[in-house]
C-alpha positions as CSV (number, residue, x, y, z in Angstrom):
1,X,-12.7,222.9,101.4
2,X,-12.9,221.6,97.9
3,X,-12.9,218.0,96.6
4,X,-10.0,216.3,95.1
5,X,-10.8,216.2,91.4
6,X,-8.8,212.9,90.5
7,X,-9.8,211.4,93.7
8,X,-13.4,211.7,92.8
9,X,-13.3,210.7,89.3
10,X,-11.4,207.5,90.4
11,X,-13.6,206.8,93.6
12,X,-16.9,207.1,90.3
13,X,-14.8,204.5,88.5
14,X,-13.8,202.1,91.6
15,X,-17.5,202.1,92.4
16,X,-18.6,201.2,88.4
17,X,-16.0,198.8,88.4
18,X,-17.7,197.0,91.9
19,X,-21.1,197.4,90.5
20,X,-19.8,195.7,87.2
21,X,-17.5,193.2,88.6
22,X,-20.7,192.1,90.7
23,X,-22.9,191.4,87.5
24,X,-20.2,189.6,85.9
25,X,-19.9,192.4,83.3
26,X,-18.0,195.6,82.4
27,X,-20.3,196.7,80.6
28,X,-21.1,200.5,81.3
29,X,-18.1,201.2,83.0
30,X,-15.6,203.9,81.8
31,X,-12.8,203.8,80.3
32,X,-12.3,207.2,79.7
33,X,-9.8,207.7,83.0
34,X,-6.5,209.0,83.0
35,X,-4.7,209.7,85.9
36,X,-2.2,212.8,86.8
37,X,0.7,212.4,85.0
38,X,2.2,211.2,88.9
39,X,-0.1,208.8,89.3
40,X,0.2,207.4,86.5
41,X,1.1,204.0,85.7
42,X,3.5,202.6,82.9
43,X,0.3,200.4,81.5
44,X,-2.7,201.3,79.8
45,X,-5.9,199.4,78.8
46,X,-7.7,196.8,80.8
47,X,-5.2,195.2,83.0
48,X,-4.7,199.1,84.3
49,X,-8.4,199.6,84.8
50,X,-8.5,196.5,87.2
51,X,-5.0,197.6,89.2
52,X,-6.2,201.2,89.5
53,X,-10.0,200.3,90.7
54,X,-8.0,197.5,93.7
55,X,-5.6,200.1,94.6
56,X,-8.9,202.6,95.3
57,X,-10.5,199.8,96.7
58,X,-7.6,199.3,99.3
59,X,-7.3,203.2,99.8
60,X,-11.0,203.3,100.5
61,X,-10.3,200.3,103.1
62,X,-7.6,202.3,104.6
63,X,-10.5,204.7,105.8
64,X,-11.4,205.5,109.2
65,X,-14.4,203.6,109.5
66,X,-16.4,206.4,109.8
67,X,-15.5,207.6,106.3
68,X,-15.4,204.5,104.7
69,X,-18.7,204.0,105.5
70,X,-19.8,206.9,103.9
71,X,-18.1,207.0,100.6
72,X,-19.2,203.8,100.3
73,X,-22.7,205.0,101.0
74,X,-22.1,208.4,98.8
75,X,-20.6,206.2,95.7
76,X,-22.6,202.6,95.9
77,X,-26.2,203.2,97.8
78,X,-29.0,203.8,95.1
79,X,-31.1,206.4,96.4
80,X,-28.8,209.5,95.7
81,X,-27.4,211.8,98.8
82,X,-30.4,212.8,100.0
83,X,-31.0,209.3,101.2
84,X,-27.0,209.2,102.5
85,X,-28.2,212.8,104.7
86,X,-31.3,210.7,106.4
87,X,-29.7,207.8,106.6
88,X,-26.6,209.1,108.8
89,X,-28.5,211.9,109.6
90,X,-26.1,214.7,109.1
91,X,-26.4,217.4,106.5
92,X,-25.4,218.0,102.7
93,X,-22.3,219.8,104.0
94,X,-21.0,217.5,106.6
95,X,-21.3,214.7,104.0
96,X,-19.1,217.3,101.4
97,X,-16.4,218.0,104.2
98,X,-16.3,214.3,105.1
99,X,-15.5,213.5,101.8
100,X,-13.1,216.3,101.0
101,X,-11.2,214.7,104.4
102,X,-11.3,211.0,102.6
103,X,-9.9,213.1,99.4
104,X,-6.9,214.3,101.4
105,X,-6.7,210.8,102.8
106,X,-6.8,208.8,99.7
107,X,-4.4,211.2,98.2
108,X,-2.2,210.2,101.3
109,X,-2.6,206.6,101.0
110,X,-1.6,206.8,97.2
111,X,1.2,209.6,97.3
112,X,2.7,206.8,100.2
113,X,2.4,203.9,97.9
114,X,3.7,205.5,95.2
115,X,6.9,206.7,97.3
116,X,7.5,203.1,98.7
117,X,7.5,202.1,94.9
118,X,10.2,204.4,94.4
119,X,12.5,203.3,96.8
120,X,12.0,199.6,96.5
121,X,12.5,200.1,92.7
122,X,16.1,202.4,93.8
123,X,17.1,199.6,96.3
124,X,16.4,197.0,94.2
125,X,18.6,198.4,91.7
126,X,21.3,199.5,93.9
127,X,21.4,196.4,94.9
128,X,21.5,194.4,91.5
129,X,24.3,197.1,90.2
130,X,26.5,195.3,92.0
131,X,25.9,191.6,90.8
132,X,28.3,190.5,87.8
């Protein structure tokens, strides 16, 4: 199974943006990012950077607790993933295939919120179209 590209890049910048936001800086963290053209939003610059890293941060929440534990351990503990293997104690490709199952996952969580987006948006203007 392969990781989701995207996925990854944006659980890299959720976890800079934590490790930033927890300094009080944002220094050293990216702002290189752009998202697939369908998950991408209508804003750009800073105020983007902030919605995109909360709306990881509630996908990674949405986790089974077993995975959520261990992207958070794979994208915040110091130590690199040899210390993630000893510290669960599973090996370098359990952690890979756990993470390509968050992947799918997170790609699930944000594909849903993006579809719910769309119909509020429709309902709410079916519903307007019909004011004077």
């Amino acid at each position: 199974m392969k990781r989701i590209e995207y996925i990854d890049i944006r659980l890299q910048q959720w976890a800079e943006w934590l490790l930033a936001s927890a300094t009080g800086s944002y220094r050293g963290v990216s702002f290189e990012y752009r998202p697939p053209e369908e998950h991408r939003s209508s804003t750009c610059g800073f105020d983007s950077l902030d919605k995109s890293c909360m709306e990881m941060d509630m996908a990674v929440a949405s986790l089974p607790v077993d995975l959520k534990k261990l992207v958070i351990a794979v994208y915040l503990w110091e130590g690199g993933l040899e210390h993630v293997v000893r510290f669960f104690k599973i090996t370098r490709t359990t952690v890979r295939r756990r993470l390509c199952h968050a992947d799918l996952r997170i790609q699930e969580y944000l594909d849903a919120k993006q579809q719910r987006a769309k119909e509020i948006a429709r309902h709410c203007k079916n519903n307007f179209a019909t004011y004077p």
